[in-house]
C-alpha positions in Angstrom: 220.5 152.9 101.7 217.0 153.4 103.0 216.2 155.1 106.4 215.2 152.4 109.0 212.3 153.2 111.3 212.1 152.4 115.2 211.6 148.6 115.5 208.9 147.6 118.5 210.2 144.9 120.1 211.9 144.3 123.4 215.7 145.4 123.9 216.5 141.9 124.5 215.0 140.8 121.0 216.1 143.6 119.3 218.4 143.0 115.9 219.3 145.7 113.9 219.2 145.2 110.1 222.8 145.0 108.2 222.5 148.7 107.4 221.5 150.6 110.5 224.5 152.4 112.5 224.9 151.9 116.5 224.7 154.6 118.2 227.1 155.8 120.7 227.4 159.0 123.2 230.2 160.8 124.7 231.4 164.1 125.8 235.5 164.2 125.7 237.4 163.5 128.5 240.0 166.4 128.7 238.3 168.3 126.2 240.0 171.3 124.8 236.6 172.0 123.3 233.9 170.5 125.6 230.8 171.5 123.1 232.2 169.1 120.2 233.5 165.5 119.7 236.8 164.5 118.5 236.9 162.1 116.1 239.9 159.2 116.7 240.4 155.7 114.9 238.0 153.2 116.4 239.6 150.5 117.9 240.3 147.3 115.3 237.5 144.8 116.0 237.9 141.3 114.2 235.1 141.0 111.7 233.7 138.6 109.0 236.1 138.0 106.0 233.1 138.2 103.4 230.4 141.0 103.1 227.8 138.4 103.3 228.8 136.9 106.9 229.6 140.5 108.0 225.6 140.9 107.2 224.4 138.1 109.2 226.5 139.3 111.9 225.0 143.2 112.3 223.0 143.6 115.2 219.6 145.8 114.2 218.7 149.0 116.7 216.4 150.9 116.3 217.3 154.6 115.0 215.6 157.8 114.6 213.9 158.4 111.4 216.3 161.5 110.5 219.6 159.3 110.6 221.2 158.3 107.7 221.7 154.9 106.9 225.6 153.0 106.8 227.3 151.8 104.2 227.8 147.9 104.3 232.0 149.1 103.9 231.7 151.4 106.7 231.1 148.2 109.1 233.9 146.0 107.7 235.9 148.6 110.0 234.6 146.5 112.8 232.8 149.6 114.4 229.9 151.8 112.7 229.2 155.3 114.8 226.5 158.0 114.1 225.6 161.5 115.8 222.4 161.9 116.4 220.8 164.6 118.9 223.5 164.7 120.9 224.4 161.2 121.2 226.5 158.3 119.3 224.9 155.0 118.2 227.9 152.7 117.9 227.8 149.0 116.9 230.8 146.6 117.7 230.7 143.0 116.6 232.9 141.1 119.0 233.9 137.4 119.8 235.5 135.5 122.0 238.7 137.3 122.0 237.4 140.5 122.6 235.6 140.3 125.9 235.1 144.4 125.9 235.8 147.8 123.9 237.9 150.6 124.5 236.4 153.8 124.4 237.5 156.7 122.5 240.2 159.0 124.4 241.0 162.1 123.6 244.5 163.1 123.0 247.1 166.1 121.1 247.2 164.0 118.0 243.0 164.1 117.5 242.5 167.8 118.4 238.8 169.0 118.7 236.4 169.7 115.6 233.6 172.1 115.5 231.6 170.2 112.8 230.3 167.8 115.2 227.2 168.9 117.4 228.6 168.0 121.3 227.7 164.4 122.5 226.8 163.3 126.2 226.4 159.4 126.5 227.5 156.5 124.6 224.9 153.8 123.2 226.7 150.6 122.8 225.1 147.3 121.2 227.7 144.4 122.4 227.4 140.9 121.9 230.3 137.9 122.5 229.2 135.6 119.4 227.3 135.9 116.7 224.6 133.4 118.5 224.6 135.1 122.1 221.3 137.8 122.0 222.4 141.8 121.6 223.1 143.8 124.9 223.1 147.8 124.8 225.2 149.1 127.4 225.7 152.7 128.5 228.9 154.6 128.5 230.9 157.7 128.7 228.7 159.9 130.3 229.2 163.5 130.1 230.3 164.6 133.7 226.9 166.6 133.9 225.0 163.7 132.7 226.8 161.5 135.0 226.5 163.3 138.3 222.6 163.2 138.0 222.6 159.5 137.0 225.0 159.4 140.1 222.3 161.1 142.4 218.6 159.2 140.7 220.2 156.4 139.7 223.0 155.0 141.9 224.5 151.2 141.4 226.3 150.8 138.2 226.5 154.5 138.0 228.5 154.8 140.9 231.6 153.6 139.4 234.5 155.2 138.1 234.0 154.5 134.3 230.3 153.2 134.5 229.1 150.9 131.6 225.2 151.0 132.5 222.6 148.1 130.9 219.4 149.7 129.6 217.6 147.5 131.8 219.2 149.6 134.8 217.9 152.9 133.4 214.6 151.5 132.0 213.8 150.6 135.8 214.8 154.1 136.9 212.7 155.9 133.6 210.0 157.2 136.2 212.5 158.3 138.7 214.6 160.0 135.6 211.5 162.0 134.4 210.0 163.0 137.7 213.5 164.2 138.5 214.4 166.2 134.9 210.5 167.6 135.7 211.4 169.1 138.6 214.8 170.5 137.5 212.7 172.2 134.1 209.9 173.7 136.9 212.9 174.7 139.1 214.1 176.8 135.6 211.1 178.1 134.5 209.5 179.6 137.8 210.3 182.6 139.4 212.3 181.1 142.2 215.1 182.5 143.9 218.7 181.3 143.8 218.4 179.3 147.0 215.8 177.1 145.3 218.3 177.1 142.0 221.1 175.7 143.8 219.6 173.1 146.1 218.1 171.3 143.2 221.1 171.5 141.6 222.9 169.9 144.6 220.1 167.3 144.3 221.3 166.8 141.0 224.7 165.7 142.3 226.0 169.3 141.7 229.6 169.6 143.1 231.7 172.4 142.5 234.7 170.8 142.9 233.8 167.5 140.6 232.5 169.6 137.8 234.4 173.0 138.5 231.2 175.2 137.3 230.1 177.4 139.8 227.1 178.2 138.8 224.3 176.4 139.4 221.3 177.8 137.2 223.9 177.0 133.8 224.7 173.6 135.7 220.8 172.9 136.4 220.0 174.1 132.1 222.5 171.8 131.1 221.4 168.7 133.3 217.5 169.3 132.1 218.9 169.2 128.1 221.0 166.0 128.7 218.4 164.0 130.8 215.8 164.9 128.3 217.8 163.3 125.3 218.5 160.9 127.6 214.9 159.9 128.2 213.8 160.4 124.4 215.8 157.4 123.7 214.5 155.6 126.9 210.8 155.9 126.1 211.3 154.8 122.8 212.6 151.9 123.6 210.5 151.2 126.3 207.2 151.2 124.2 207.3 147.8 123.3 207.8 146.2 126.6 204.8 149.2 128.0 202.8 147.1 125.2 203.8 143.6 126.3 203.4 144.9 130.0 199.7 145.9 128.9 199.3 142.8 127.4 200.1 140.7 130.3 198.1 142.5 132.9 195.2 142.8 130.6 195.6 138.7 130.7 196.4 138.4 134.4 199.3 136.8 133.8 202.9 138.3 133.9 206.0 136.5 132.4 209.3 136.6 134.7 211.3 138.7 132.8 208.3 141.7 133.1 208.5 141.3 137.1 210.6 144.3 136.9 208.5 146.5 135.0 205.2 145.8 136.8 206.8 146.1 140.2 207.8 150.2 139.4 210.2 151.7 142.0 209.4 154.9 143.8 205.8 153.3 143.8 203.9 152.6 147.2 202.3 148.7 147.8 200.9 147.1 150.2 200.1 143.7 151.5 198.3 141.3 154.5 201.5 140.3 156.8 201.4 137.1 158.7 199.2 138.2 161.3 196.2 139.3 158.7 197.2 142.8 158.7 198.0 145.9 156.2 201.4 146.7 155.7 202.8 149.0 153.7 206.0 150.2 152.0 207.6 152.3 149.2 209.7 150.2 146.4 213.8 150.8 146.6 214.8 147.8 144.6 214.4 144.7 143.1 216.6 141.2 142.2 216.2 138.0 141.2 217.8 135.4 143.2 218.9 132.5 140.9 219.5 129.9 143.5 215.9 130.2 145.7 214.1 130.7 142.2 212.8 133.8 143.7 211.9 137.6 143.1 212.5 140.3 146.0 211.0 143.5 146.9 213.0 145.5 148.7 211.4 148.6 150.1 210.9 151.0 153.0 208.8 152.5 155.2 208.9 155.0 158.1 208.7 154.7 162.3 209.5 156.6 165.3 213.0 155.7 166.8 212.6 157.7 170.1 214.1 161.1 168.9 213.4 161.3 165.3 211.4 159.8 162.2 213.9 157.4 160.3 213.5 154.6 157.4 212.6 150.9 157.9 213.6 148.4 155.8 210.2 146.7 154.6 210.5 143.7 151.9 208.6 140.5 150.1 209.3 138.0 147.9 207.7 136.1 145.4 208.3 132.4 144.6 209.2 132.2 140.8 207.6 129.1 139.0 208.3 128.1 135.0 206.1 130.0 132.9 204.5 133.2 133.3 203.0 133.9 136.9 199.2 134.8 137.7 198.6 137.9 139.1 195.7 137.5 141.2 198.2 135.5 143.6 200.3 138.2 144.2 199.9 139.4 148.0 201.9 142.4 147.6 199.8 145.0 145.5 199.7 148.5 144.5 198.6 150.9 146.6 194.9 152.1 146.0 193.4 155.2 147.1 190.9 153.0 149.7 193.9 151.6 151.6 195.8 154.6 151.3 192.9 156.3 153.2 193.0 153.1 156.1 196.6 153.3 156.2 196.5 157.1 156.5 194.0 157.3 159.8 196.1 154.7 161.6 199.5 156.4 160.5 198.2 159.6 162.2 197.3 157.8 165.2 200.9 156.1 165.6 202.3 159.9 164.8 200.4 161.4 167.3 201.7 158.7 169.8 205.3 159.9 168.8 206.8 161.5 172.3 205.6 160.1 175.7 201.9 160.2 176.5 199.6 158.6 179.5 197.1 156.8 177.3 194.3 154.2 177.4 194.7 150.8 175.8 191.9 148.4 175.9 191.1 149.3 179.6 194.1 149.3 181.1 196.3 152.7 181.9 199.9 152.7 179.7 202.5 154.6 178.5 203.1 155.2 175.1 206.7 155.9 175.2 209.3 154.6 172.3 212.0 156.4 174.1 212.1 154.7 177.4 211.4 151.1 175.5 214.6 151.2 174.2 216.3 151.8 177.4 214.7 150.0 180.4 212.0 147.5 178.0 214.5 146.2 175.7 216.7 143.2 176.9 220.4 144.6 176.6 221.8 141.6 177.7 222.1 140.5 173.4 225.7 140.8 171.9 224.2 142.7 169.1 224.5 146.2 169.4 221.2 148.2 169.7 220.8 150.2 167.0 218.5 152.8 168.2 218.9 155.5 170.8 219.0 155.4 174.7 218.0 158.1 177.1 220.5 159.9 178.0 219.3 162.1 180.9 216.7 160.4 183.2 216.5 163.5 185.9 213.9 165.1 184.3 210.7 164.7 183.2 210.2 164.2 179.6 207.9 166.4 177.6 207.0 166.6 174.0 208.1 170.1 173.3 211.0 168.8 170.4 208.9 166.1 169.0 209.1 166.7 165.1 205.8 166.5 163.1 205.3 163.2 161.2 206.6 162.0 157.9 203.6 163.6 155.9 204.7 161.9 152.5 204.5 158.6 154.3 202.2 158.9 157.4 200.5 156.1 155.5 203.9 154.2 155.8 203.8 154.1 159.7 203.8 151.1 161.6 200.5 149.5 163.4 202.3 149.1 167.1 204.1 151.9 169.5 205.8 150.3 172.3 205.5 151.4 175.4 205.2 150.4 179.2 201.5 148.7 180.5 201.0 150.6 183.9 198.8 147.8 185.7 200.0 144.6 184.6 203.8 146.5 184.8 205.0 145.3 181.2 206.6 146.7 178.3 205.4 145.4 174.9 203.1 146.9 172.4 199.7 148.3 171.8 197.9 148.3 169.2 197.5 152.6 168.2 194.1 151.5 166.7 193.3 150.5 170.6 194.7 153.6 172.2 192.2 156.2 173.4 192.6 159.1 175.6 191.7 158.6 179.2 188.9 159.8 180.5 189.3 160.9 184.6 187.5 161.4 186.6 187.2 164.4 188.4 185.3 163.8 191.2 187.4 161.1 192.4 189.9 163.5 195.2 186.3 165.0 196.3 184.9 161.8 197.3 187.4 160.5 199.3 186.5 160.0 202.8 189.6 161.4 204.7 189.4 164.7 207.2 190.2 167.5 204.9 193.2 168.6 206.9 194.9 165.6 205.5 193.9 165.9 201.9 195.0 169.8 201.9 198.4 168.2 203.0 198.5 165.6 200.4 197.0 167.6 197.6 199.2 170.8 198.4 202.7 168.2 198.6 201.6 166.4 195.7 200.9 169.7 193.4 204.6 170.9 195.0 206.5 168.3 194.3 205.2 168.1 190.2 208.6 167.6 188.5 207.8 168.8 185.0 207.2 172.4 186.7 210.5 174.7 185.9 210.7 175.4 189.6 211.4 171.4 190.3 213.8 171.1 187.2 216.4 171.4 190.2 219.0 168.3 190.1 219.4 169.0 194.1 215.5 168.3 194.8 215.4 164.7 196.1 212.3 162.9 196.1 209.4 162.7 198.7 208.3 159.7 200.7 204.7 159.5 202.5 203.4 156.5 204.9 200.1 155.8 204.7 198.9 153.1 207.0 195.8 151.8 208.7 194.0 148.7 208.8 192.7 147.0 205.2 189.7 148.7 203.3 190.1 152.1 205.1 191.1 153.5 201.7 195.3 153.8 201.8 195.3 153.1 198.0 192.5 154.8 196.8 193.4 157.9 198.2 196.8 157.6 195.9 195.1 156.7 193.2 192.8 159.5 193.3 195.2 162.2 194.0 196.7 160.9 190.9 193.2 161.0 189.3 192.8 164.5 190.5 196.8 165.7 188.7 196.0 163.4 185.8 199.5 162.4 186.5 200.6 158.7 186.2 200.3 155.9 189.2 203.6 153.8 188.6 202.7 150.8 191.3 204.9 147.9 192.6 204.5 145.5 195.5 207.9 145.5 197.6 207.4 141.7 198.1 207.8 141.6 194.1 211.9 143.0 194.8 214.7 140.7 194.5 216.5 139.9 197.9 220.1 141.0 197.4 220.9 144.5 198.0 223.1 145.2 195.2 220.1 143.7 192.4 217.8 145.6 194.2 219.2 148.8 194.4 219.9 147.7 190.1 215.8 147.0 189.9 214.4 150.1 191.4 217.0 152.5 189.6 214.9 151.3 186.3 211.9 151.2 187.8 212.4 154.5 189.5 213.8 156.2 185.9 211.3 155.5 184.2 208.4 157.2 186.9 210.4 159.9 187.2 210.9 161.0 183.0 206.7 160.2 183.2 206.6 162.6 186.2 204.3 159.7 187.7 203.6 159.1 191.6 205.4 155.9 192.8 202.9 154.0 194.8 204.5 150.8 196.9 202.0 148.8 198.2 202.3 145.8 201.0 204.7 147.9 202.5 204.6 146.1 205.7 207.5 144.1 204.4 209.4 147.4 205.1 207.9 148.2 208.8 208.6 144.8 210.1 210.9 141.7 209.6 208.6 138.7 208.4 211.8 136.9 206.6 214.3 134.3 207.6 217.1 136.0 206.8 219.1 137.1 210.0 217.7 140.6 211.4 221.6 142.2 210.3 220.5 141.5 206.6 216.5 142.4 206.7 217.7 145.6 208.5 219.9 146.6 206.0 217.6 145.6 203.3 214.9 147.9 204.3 217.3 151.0 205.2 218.3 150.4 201.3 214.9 150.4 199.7 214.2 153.7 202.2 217.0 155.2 201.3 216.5 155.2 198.0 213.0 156.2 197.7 213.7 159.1 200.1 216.7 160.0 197.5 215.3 159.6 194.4 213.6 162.5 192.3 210.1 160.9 193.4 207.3 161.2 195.0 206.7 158.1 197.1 203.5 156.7 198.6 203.8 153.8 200.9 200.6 151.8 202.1 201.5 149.3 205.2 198.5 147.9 207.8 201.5 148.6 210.6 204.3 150.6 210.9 208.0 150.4 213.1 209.6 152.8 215.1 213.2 152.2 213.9 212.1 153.2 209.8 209.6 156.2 210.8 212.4 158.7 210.2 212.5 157.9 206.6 209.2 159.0 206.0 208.9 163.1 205.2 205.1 162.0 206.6 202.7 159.8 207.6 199.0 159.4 207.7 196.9 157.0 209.6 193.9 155.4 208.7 191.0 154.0 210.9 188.8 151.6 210.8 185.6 152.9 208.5 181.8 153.7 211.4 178.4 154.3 210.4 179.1 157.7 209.4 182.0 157.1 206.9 180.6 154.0 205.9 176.8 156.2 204.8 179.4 158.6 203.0 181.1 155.9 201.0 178.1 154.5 200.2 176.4 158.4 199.2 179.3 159.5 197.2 179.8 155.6 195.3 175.7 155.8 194.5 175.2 159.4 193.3 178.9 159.2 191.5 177.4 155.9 189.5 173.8 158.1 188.8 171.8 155.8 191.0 168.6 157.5 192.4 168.5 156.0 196.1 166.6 157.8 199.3 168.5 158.8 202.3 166.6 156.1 204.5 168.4 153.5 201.8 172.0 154.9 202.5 171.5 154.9 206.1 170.0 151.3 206.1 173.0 150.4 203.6 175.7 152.2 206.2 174.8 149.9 209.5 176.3 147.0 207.4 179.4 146.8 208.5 181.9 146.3 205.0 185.2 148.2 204.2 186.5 149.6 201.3 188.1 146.4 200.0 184.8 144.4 199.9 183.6 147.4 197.8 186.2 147.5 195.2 184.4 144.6 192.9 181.2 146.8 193.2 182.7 149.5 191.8 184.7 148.8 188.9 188.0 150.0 188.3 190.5 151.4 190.7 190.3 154.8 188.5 186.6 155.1 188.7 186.2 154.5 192.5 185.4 157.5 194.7 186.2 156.6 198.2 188.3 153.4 198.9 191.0 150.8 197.4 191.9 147.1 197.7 195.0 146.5 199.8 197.1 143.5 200.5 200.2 141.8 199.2 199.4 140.7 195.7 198.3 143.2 192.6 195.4 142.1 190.3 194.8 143.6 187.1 190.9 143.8 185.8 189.7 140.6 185.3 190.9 139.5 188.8 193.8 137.4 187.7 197.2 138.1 190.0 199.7 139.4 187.5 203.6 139.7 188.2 205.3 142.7 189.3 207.2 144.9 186.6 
């Protein structure tokens, strides 16, 4: 009989003609003589009574050109079987009653030959009737073979006796050859036995599975068996490469090619609901039958608070009859241009990775994934949270141990970091495209108008009490508490806000009238609130404090007084440090306070300084004779404040009172 050459037509609508052998592959199980292959009976198939239906029957494959053909009496056996470069081509006819095969075992009665060159896999053509289209399915891997199929693969693979469809291993061809690539540079560089042995592992190496101890003959044998593995791959994946052209060339993609144009391993990207690029790296895909659908499952990376971990990232596109048109797609491959957009941003989340005092459109946050998950997400779910908690909120955190970003997908990162909004005392997220480093401003602690006495107190108390120092990493050190109090616009919180300028240190702010009433949810609310100033090293400023010097509720005096010795108690106890601003003050709660500062009303003099250091901070060129005709008006730091921007940026004075205002003037609710 004539030598067949390789047909070039899908595996699906593949036929071999009635004189080419299947071929089959197999290493023995058991082996006495692991290089060769043992020849038993084939197991007795039903076949065709007459030579003519037996023909019509045959299922065509295609084979290499240096096979030799089969002899129409060698298939009335029911199974044909050829060697061929180290692997079997076996075709079995079956029908109804044979619903699978049996594969060769090896055994004392077929002992080993050496005239057979060894084998490592099993190709096996199968069909149920002689109507139903050809399947070729996978089998009897060697256990070299099957322990890297095992580690690039997986599924099907997995099992104890896998029986793999083409299909499977067509989708994994570029994840086969990148892999067998690697192994044959591993091999043929210089490298020491360290970089031997961990490819091997990679490889699925396992001493105690394939009892071969050495890794170099273990990697040389997986390089020889993948690469005939992939010769027979590619060849039979060149007519669906040609129809895949075909289509794409057309803009038009039939469903059974969805596979094959979406590769695994391979990055895409798409617009999400909100307009945006998102990105991901293919793991898998399936058709779901019901939904008439086609899903993309993939992955991408983000920061979980201690380390850089996967996120499942998917799409799916809605099958319709017919062949669908690309230019609809909305997932696509990725392109060096968004790869380069996705990049910039993915280095901006990465360097948010950690906790960090940022600015984000304005406003003063904290960039902190970390604390999110403990005091920003609502625990209160059933669900279990999946990512971790902090575990030790005495001490300040730092970014010493933050590992470096995911290089191979920094253009995988997500677009938001969550974190904590410092003025408008939120959690949520910002937008790392938004996020800029602050600016202070350094001139701030200089201009404020207070005798110098009292700012060498503050400013010396303040650098003392800095927790991320190693001298305060002490668990005994209790926190600090300062009154400052005076009538409004004498500039009680803008000299906190400036000494914070001045340590470029957080100002974590909260109105006391913003607490709950009960003692036992209070003491509950400021524990968060006070955990998370104290692992940002911030300075606690509570403002309208005269709800703590004075009893303007209607609850009995027994209650109010124990209310406030709660709140004082725990400020004094807490690791922080605590400013308090309060227009009066009462005897009976002075003793909580480590100090306290009093403010007076602003004079001519203070006012002309004010009005100096706010003019020549702003770069204003004004004469003295201006200042001094500005200074006799008689205004207060408060009726300043919208003259000077933001509470960062002022120089001398605050606002005051019992409601906090973000920017744009609009009252916003307490953290």
């Amino acid at each position: 009989m004539s030598e067949k050459s390789n047909l070039q037509e899908s595996p699906a609508q593949t036929l071999p003609s009635a004189d080419t052998a299947l071929l089959i592959k197999k290493p023995l199980p058991g082996s006495a003589c692991p290089e060769t292959l043992t020849t038993s009976p084939p197991p007795t198939v039903p076949v065709m009574s007459s030579p003519s239906a037996i023909k019509e029957a045959l299922i065509p494959l295609p084979v290499s050109p240096t096979s030799s053909s089969v002899t129409l009496e060698e298939c009335k056996s029911g199974t044909t079987e050829k060697q061929e470069n180290g692997f079997l081509r076996r075709w079995q006819q079956w029908d109804l009653l044979c619903a699978c095969w049996k594969s060769y075992e090896h055994t004392e009665e077929t002992p080993c030959t050496t005239t057979q060159e060894p084998t490592f896999f099993y190709v096996n053509v199968r069909r149920m009737t002689d109507q139903e289209k050809p399947k070729q399915v996978f089998s009897d891997f060697s256990p070299v073979l099957l322990a890297c199929l095992r580690s690039i693969v997986g599924g099907e693979c997995l099992s104890q006796h896998p029986e793999v469809p083409i299909d499977e291993l067509l989708l994994e061809l570029d994840a086969l050859d990148i892999r067998t690539n690697d192994a044959r540079t591993t091999l043929a560089t210089e490298n020491n036995e360290d970089d031997i042995v961990r490819c091997a592992k990679a490889l699925g190496h396992v001493y105690k599975d394939l009892h071969d101890h050495d890794a170099r003959t273990f990697l040389t044998a997986a390089v020889q068996q993948l690469g005939i593995l992939l010769h027979l791959l590619k060849e039979e994946f060149k007519p669906i490469a040609e129809r895949l052209k075909h289509a794409i060339a057309h803009g038009r993609i039939p469903l059974g090619l969805l596979g094959f144009y979406f590769r695994k391993g391979q990055k895409y990207w798409c617009l999400d609901d909100n307009g945006d690029f998102e990105a991901f790296r293919l793991v898998s895909t399936y058709y779901d039958d019901f939904d008439q659908t086609f899903h993309l499952n993939g992955e991408g990376s983000f920061w979980n608070g201690t380390r850089w971990i996967k996120l499942e990232r998917g799409r799916m596109v809605k099958l319709a009859e017919g062949s669908l048109i690309l230019a609809d797609f909305r997932t696509t491959k990725m392109t060096p241009e968004i790869c380069a957009r996705l990049t910039e941003r993915g280095r901006k989340y990465a360097a948010l990775a950690g906790v960090h005092h940022r600015l984000h459109r304005g406003r003063r946050i904290m960039a902190d994934r970390l604390a999110w998950n403990t005091f920003g997400y609502n625990h209160l779910d059933e669900t279990p949270f999946p990512f971790p908690l902090l575990q030790d909120r005495s001490k300040v955190r730092i970014n010493d141990n933050v590992p470096p970003g995911p290089e191979d997908d920094i253009d995988l990162l997500p677009r938001f970091m969550p974190g904590f909004d410092l003025e408008r005392k939120s959690w949520g997220l910002f937008d790392v495209d938004e996020v800029e480093p602050i600016k202070f401003n350094e001139n701030a602690w200089k201009h404020i108008v207070l005798d110098e006495s009292s700012k060498d107190v503050i400013e010396g108390v303040v650098g003392a009490f800095d927790f991320s120092k190693e001298v305060m990493a002490d668990e005994d050190r209790t926190g600090l508490v300062i009154l400052l109090h005076g009538p409004s616009g004498t500039g009680k919180t803008a000299t906190v806000e400036a000494i914070a300028e001045h340590f470029r240190r957080p100002l974590y702010s909260l109105a006391v009238c913003s607490l709950p009433l009960d003692t036992t949810l209070l003491v509950d609310t400021l524990t968060s609130r006070l955990d998370a100033a104290r692992i940002w090293n911030a300075i606690v400023l509570i403002e309208a404090g005269d709800i703590l010097m004075q009893t303007q509720r209607h609850e009995p005096i027994m209650e109010e007084d124990i209310r406030i010795s709660t709140t004082l108690n725990f400020f004094e106890q807490h690791r922080c440090i605590v400013f308090v601003t309060a227009r009066n003050t009462c005897t009976a709660y002075m003793s909580h306070f480590a100090m306290a500062i009093q403010y007076h009303e602003l004079d001519a003099d203070s006012r002309q300084i004010l009005w100096s250091n706010m003019l020549s901070g702003e770069g204003y060129t004004i004469s003295r004779r201006d200042i001094e005709e500005l200074s006799r008006v008689a205004v207060n730091g408060e009726e300043l404040h919208p003259l000077v921007g933001s509470p960062y940026n002022i120089y001398i004075l605050g606002r005051s009172g019992n409601e906090e205002h973000s920017h744009d003037g609009q009252s916003t609710g307490a953290f």
